[in-house]
C-alpha positions in Angstrom: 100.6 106.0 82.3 98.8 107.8 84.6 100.9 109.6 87.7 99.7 110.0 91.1 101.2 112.2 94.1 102.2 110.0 97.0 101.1 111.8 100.2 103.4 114.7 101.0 106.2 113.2 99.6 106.6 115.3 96.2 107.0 112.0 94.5 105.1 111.5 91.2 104.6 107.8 91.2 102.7 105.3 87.8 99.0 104.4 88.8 100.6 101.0 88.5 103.7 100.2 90.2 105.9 97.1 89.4 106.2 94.9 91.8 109.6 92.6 91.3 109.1 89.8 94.4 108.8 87.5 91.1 112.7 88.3 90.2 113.0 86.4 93.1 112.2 83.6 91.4 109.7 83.5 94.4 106.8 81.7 91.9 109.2 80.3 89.5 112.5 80.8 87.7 113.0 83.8 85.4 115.9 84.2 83.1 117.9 87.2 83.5 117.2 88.3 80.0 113.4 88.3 80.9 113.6 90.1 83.6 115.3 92.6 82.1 113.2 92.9 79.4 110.0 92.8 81.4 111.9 96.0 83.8 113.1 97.6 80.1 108.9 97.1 79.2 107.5 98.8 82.0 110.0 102.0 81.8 109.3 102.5 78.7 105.3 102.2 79.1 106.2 104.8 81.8 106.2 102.7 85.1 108.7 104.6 87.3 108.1 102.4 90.7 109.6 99.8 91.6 109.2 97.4 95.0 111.3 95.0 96.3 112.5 93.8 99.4 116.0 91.5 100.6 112.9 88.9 101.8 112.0 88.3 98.2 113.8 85.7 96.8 116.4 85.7 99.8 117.8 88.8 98.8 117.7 87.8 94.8 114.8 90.1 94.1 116.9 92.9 95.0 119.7 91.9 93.0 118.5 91.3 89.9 116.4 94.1 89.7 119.4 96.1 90.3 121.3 94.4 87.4 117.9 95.0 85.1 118.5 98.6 85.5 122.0 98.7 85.2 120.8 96.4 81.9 118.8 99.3 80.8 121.0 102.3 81.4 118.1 104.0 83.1 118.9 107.3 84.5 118.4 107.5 88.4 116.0 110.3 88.7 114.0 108.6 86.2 112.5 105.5 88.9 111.5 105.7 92.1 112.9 102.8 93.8 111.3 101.5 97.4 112.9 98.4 99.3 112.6 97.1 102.7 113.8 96.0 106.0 113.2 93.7 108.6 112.0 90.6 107.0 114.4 88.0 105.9 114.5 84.4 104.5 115.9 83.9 108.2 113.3 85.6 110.0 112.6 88.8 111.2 115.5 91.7 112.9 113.7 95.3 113.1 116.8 96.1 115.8 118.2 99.3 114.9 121.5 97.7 114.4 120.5 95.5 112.0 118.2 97.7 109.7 121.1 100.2 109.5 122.9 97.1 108.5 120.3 95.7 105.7 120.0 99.8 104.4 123.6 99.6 103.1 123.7 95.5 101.6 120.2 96.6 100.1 122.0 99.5 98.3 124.9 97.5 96.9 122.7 94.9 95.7 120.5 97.4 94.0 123.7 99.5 92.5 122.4 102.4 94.0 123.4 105.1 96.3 119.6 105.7 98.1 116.3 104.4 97.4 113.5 106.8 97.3 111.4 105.0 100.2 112.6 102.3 102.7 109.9 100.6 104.5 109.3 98.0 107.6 108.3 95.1 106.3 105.3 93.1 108.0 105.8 95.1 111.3 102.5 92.5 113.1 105.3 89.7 113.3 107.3 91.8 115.7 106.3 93.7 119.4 104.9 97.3 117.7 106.3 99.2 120.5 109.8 98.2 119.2 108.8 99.4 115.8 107.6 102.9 117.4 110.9 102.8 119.9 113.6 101.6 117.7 113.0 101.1 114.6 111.6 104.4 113.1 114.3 106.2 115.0 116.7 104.3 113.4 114.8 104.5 110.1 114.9 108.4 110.5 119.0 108.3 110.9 118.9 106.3 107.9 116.8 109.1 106.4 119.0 111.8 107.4 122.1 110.4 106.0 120.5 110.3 102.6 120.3 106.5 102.3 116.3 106.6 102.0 114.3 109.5 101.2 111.2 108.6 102.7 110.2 106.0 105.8 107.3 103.8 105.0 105.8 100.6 107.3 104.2 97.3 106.1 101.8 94.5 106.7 98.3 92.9 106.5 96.2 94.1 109.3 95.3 97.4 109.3 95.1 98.3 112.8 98.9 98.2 112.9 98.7 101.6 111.2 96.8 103.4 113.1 98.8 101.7 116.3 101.8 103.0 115.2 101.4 106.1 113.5 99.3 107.2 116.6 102.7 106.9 118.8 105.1 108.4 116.7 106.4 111.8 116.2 104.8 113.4 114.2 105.9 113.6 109.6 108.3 110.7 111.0 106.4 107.7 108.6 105.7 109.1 105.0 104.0 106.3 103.3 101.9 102.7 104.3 102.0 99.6 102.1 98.8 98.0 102.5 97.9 94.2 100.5 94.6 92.1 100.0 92.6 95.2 101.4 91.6 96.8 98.0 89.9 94.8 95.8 87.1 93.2 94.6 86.6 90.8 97.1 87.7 93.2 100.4 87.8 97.1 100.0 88.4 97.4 103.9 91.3 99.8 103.3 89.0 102.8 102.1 87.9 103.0 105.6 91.4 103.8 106.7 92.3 106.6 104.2 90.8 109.3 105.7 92.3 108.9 109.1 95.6 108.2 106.8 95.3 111.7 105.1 94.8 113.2 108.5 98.3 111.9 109.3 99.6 113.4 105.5 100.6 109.7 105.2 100.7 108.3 101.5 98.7 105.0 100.6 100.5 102.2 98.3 98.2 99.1 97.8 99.1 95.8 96.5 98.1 92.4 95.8 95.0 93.3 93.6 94.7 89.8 92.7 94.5 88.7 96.6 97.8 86.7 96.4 96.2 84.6 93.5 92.2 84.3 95.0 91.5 86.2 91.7 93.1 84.1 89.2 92.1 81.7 86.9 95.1 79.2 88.2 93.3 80.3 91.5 95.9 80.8 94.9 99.0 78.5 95.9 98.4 75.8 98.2 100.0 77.7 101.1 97.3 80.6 100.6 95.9 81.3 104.3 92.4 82.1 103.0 89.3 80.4 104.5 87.8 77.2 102.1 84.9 79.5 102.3 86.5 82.3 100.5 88.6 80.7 98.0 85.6 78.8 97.0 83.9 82.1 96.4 86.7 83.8 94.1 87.0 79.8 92.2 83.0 80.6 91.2 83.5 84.7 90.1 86.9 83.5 88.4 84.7 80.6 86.7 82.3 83.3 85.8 84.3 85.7 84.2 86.0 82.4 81.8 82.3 81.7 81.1 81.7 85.7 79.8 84.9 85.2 77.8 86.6 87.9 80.1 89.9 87.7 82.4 89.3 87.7 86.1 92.6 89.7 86.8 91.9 92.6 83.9 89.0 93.7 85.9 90.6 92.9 89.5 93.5 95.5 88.6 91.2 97.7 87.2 89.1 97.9 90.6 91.9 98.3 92.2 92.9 101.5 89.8 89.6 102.9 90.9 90.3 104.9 94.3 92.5 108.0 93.2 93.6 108.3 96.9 95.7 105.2 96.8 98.9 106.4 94.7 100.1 103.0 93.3 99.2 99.7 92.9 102.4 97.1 92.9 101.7 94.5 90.7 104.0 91.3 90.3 105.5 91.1 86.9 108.1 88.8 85.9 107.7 89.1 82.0 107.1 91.9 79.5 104.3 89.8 78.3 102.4 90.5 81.9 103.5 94.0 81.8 101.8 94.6 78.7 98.5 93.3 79.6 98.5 95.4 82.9 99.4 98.3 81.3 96.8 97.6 78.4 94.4 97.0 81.6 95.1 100.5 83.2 94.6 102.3 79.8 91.6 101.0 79.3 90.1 101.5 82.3 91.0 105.8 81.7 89.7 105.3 78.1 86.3 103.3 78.7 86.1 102.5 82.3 85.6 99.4 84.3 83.0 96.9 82.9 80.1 97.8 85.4 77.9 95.1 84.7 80.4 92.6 85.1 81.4 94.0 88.3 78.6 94.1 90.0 77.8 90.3 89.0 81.1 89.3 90.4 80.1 91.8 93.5 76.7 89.6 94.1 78.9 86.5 93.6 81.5 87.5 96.6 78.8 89.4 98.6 78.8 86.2 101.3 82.6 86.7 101.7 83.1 90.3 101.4 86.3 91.8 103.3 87.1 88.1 104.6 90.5 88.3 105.5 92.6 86.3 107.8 95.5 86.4 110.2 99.0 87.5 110.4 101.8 88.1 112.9 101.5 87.9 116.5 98.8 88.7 119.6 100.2 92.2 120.4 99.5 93.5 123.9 
């Protein structure tokens, strides 16, 4: 597995990153034993990232990811671990009391004594000034006592970044988590990198898939996506069935394509998915992305090309 430096952090992190919001049981139930095995798959392929978040699963994610490495006996400078704060089943808290709070139940859920990144999670829900005001700061104590290595922040529109990381002190956030803006269908995240490289901020992208657009089940009914566009990614996954190739094997490997992003979090809730993105990523560094295909399914989402759609509040 390929590894990738993330920003100025020092951290070495898998080209693909495995992303365990589905050992929430957030799209269905997974047996213990499977999640385990599918966490025991990816170490061994030589995944060492790993994202979750107490929102996931109402804080079930975070738990039984912590009991698949405990499972596994893996060795703690082995994985990289990032979780998050914030964002809960109950709504959303980004007070500094209450993230110094989550920090410590995220810990004990996880069996371990600091994760290697602790982000914000979906900051646009909440006033950014109290993200920039309290928040960080509180973030940073958190930081200092050990408890989190690095400070990351989260969420779907990208002007957030730039909002915030324009008000804080400076080296103060280490690392964004951007989804839905790299991929086939909207790439609108390359635009950002160079401002986020000015900053010496790291780049983590996720949802290659588009939160199921690029699937051949095709997204959940609750998917916020425009008829428009979900209509468009129905015909390129229809396309790809019709060429006897899988819509989300070349969807990852796009995604794999811009070196400056460091990881791409993928969900995985069996080793039998693990496998197949792994198989995915290898292939793309042995023979490269299937070009002609790509550019056919490029033509076929030209009219809807970085479509996206909203999230969180009007901020003022």
């Amino acid at each position: 597995m390929e590894m990738r430096e993330l920003g100025k952090t020092g951290l070495k992190v898998s080209a693909v990153g495995f992303g365990a919001s589905p050992l929430g049981h957030v799209f269905g139930d997974v047996p213990l034993s499977v999640a385990v095995a599918a966490v025991r798959r990816a170490f061994d392929f030589g995944i060492n990232f790993f994202d979750t978040s107490p929102y996931y699963g109402g804080t079930v994610s975070e738990t039984v990811l912590g009991q698949c490495f405990k499972a596994i006996g893996v060795r703690r400078d082995q994985i990289i671990v990032s979780t998050k704060c914030g964002r809960y089943s109950e709504g959303f808290d980004f007070s500094a009391e209450w993230v110094t709070r989550s920090i410590d139940e995220s810990l004990t859920r996880l069996g371990l004594d600091y994760v290697g990144i602790l982000h914000c999670h979906d900051i646009e829900h909440v006033s950014l000034d109290q993200i920039v005001n309290e928040t960080i700061p509180a973030l940073q104590k958190i930081k200092e006592k050990g408890k989190a290595r690095f400070i990351g922040i989260t969420g779907l529109p990208l002007n957030i970044y730039t909002y915030v990381l324009d008000r804080v002190s400076p080296d103060s956030i280490d690392v964004i988590l951007s989804y839905c803006h790299f991929g086939i269908n909207d790439s609108t995240l390359v635009d950002l990198i160079p401002y986020l490289k000015s900053k010496g901020v790291g780049v983590i992208s996720a949802s290659p898939l588009a939160m199921g657009l690029l699937t051949d089940n095709g997204p959940p009914a609750w998917h916020p996506a425009s008829d428009e566009l979900k209509s468009a990614c129905k015909l390129a996954a229809e396309h790809c069935r019709k060429k006897g190739k899988q819509i989300t094997k070349i969807a990852l490997q796009y995604s794999l394509l811009n070196k400056d992003i460091s990881t791409v979090l993928v969900g995985m809730n069996s080793p039998t998915q693990v496998e197949e993105n792994v198989a995915a990523a290898l292939e793309l560094s042995s023979s490269g992305i299937d070009k002609e295909l790509l550019n056919e399914l490029e033509n076929i989402l030209g009219p809807v090309k970085n479509q996206t759609w909203p999230s969180g509040i009007q901020q003022s």
